[in-house]
C-alpha positions as CSV (number, residue, x, y, z in Angstrom):
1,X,-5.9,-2.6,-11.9
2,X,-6.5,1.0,-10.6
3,X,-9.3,1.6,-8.3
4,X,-10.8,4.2,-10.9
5,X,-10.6,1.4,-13.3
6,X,-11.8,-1.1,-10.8
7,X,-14.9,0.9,-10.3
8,X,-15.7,1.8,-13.6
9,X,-15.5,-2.3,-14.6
10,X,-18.2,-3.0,-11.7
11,X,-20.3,-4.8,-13.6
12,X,-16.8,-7.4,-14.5
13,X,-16.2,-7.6,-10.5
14,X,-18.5,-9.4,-7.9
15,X,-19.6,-7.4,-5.0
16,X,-17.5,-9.0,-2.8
17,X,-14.2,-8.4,-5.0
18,X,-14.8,-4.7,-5.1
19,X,-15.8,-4.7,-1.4
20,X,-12.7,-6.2,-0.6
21,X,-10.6,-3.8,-2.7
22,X,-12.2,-0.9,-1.9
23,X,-11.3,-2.0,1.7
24,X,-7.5,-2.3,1.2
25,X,-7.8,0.8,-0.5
26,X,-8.8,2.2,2.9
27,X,-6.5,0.9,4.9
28,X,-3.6,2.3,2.9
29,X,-2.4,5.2,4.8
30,X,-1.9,8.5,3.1
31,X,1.6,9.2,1.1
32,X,3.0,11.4,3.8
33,X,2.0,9.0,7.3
34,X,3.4,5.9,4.9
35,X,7.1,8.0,5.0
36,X,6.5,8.8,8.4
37,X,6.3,5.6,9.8
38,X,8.9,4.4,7.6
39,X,11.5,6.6,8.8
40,X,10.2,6.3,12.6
41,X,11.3,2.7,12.0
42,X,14.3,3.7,10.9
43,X,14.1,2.0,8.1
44,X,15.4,2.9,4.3
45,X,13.4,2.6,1.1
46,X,15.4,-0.9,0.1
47,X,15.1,-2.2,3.4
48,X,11.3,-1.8,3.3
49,X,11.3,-2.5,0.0
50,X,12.8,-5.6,0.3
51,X,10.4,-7.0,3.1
52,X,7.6,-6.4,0.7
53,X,9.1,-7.3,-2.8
54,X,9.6,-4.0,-4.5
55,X,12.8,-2.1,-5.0
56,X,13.8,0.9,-3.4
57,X,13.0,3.6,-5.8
58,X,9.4,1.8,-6.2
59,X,8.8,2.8,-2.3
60,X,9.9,6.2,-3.0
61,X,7.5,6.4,-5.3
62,X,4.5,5.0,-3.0
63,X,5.5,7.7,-0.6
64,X,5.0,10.4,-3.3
65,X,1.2,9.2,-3.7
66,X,1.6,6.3,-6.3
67,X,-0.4,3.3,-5.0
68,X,0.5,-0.1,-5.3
69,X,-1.6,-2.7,-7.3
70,X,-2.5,-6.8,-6.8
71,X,-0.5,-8.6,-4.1
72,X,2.0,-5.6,-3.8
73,X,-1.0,-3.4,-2.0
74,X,-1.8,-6.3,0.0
75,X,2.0,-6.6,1.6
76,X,2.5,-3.2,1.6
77,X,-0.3,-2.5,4.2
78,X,0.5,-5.4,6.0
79,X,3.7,-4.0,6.4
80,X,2.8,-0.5,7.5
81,X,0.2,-2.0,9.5
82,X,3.3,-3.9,11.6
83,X,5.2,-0.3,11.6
84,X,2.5,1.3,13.0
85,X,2.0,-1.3,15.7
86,X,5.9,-1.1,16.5
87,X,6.1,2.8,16.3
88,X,2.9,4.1,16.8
């Protein structure tokens, strides 16, 4: 669900849900600092892609200001989160 979408269902979501995704919304770094620390890892799309379920082109496509959705989000913050901690 987009977080447009997520917002305009309010009324569906508990305060808590939308707290919480509006949260990991936040913590998402912008498309340009997510390539950035990518490549400071040295890492390529598929390898990152393959530690958090996605395919190659699918990362491309987060770095070009797509956002991932669900449990995708979830591991893909959790990754950069770990990249920034490695490479700063």
């Amino acid at each position: 669900m987009g977080f447009a979408l997520a917002l305009s269902q309010r009324g569906r979501m508990s305060n808590a849900a939308l707290l919480n995704l509006v949260e990991r919304r936040l913590a998402l770094p912008a498309p340009s600092e997510r390539r950035r620390l990518r490549e400071a890892a040295r890492l390529s799309q598929d390898e990152l892609g393959a530690h958090v379920g996605v395919s190659g082109p699918t990362i491309c496509r987060y770095e070009s200001g797509h956002d991932p959705q669900g449990a995708k989000l979830d591991r893909y913050v959790e990754a950069l989160s770990d990249l920034q901690r490695a490479v700063g």
